[in-house]
C-alpha positions in Angstrom: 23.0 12.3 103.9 20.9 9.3 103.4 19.0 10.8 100.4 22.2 11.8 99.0 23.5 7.9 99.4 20.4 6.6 97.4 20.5 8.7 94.8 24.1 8.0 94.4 23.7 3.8 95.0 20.6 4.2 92.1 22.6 6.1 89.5 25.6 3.8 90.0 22.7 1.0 89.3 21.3 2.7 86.1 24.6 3.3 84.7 25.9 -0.5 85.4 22.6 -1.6 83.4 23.1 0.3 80.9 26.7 -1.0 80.4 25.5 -4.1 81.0 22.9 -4.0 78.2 25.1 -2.0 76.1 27.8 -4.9 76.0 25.1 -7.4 75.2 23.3 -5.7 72.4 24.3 -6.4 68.7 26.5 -4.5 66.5 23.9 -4.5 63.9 22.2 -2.0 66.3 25.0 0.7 66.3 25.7 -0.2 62.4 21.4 0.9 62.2 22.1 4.3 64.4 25.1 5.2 62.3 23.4 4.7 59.1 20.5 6.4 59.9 22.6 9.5 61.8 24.9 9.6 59.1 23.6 9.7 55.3 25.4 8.6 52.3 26.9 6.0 55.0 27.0 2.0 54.1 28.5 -0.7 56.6 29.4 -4.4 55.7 30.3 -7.2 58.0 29.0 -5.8 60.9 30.4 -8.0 64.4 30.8 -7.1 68.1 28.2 -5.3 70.3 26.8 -1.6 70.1 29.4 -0.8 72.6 32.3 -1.8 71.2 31.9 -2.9 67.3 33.3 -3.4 64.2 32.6 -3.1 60.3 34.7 -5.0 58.0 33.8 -2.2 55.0 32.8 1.7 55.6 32.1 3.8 52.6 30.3 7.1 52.3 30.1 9.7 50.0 31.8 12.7 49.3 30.5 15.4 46.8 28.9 12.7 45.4 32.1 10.5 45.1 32.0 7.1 46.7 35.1 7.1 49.3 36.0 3.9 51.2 37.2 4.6 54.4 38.0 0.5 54.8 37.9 -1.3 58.6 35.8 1.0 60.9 35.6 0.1 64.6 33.8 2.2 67.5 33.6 2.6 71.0 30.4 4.2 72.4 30.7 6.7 75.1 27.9 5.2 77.7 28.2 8.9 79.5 26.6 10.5 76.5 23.5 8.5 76.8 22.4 10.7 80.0 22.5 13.4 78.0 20.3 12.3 75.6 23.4 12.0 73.1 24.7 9.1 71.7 28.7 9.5 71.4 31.2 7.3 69.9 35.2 7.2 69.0 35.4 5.9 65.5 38.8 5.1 63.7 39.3 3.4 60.4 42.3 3.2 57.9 41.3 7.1 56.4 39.5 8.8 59.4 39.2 8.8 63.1 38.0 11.7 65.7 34.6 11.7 68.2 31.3 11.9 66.9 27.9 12.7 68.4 24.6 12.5 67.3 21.7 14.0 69.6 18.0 14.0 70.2 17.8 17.5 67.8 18.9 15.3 64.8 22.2 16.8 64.9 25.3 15.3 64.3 28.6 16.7 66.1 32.1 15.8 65.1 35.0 16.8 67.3 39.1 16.0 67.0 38.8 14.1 63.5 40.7 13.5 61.0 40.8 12.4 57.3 44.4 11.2 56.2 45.2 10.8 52.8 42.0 11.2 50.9 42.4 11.1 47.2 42.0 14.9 45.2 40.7 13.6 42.3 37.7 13.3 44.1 37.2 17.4 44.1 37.9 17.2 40.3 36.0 20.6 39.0 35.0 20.2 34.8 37.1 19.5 31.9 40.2 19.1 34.8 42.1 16.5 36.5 43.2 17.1 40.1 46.5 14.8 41.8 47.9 14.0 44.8 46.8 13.5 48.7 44.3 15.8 50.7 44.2 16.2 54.6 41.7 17.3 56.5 41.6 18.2 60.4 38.2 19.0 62.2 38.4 20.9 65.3 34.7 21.0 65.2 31.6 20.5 63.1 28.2 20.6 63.4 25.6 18.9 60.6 22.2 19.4 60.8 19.9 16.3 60.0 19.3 17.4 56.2 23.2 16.9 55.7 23.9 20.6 55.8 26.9 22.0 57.3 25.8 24.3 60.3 29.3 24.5 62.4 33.5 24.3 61.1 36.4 24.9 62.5 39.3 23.2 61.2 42.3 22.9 58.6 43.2 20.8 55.0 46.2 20.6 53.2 46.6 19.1 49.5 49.9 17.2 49.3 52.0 17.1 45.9 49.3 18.8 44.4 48.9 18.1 40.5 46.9 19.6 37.5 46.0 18.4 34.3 43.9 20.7 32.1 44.0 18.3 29.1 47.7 19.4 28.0 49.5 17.0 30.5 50.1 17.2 33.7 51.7 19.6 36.2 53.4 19.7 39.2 52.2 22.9 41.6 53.6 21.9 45.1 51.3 21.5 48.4 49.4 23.7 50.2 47.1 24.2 53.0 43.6 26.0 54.8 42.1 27.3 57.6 38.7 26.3 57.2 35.7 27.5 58.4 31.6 27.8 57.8 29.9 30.6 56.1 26.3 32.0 56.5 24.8 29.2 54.0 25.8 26.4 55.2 28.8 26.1 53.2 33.0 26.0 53.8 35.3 29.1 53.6 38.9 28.8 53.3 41.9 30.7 53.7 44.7 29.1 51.4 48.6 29.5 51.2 51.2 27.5 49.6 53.6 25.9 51.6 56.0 24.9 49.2 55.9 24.9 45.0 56.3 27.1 42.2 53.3 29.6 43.0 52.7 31.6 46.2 48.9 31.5 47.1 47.2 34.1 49.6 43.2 33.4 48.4 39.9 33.1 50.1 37.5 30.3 48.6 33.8 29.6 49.2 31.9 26.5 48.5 28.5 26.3 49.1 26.6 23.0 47.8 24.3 24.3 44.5 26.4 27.2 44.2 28.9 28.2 42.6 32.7 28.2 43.6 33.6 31.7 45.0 37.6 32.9 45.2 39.6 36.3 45.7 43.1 36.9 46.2 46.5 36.4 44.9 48.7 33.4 42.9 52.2 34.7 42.1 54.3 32.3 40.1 57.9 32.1 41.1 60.9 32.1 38.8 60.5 28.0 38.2 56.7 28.0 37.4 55.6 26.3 34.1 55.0 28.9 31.6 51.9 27.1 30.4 50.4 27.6 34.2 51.1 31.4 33.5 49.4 31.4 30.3 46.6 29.4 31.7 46.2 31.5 34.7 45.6 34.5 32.3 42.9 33.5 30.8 40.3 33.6 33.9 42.9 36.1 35.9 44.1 39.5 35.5 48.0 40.1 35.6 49.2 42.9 37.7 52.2 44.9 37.7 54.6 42.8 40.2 53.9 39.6 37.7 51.2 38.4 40.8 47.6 37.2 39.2 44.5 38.7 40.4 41.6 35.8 41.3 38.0 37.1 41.4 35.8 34.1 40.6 33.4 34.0 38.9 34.5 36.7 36.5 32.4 39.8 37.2 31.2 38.8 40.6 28.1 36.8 38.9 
């Protein structure tokens, strides 16, 4: 019983030091984890301590695209530490949700989300993409090389719009299950929610590859007729008016 009080009285020390320390160390040392756990991020007016801190300016990128995800603040998880994990809760004015980055070089994101992240962003080539994107993450898991090793979540693109050159369009929103595939990549299951065109398609997306997709878009009564005509010319038309997707053509 004795034993059993020690041990207790000296982990109740070494986790008050480590708060202790924690809450007197400077922010610029969190804002140094996080950039070096998190590639592609940058930080600005850093203030506060590595256990509660704040950046004035968070950007990062996102195939590519700079995003700025404005005010980011954290609160590190001092529990994590034992575990040879450093945990935080981060929120800013596009993102907030757990994230952990361990000994292994991996970085694990839990409960996040991205509100309203601009499309455009996603824009393939020769088109113009509009509206609003959302994206929960149940769970994700990216290795230290910035590949994608874990996903489970969901996205949704809000007012959706398309502009292949000839003005734009209107198509409605829609949304995803998202998970990973075997190469490190995302694989979605997509339906419309509301719009013109009723969408039941799988997509792949695998960074230096190209964009996979199978399954149906059937325009309702209301859809453009220059969608239609454009859908034709990559999809074949079936009986019931519905368009096959199989991209790329001939499987390549």
């Amino acid at each position: 019983m004795e034993r059993l009080a020690k041990l207790v009285f000296f982990v109740g020390l070494a986790v008050y030091f480590l708060i202790a320390v924690l809450a007197r160390t400077p922010a610029e040392w969190g804002a140094w984890i996080a950039l070096k756990s998190l590639p592609g991020l940058s930080l600005s007016g850093v203030s506060g301590s590595l256990w509660s801190g704040r950046a004035a300016s968070a950007q990062t990128f996102i195939f590519g695209q700079k995003v700025d995800l404005g005010a980011l603040q954290w609160r590190l998880k001092p529990w994590s530490l034992l575990t040879l994990n450093v945990c935080a809760d981060l929120q800013s004015e596009l993102a907030n949700g757990g994230v952990c980055h361990g000994i292994s070089g991996n970085t694990t994101v839990r409960k996040a989300l991205l509100d309203q992240l601009p499309v455009r962003l996603f824009n393939p080539p020769g088109i113009q993409l509009g509206g609003t994107g959302n994206a929960t993450l149940q769970h994700a898991v990216i290795a230290r090389d910035g590949s994608l090793k874990e996903l489970q979540g969901s996205v949704s693109w809000q007012q959706a719009g398309i502009n292949v050159g000839t003005g734009w369009f209107n198509l409605g929103s829609f949304a995803a299950d998202v998970t990973g595939n075997d190469e490190g990549g995302i694989r979605a299951q997509i339906q419309d929610l509301e719009g013109d065109f009723a969408v039941a398609v799988q997509a792949e997306f695998t960074q230096g590859k190209p964009l996979r997709a199978d399954g149906l878009v059937t325009p309702r009564d209301s859809a453009p007729q220059e969608i239609k005509e454009a859908l034709s010319a990559f999809a074949e038309q079936q009986d019931d008016g519905s368009f096959k997707i199989a991209w790329p053509i001939g499987g390549g």
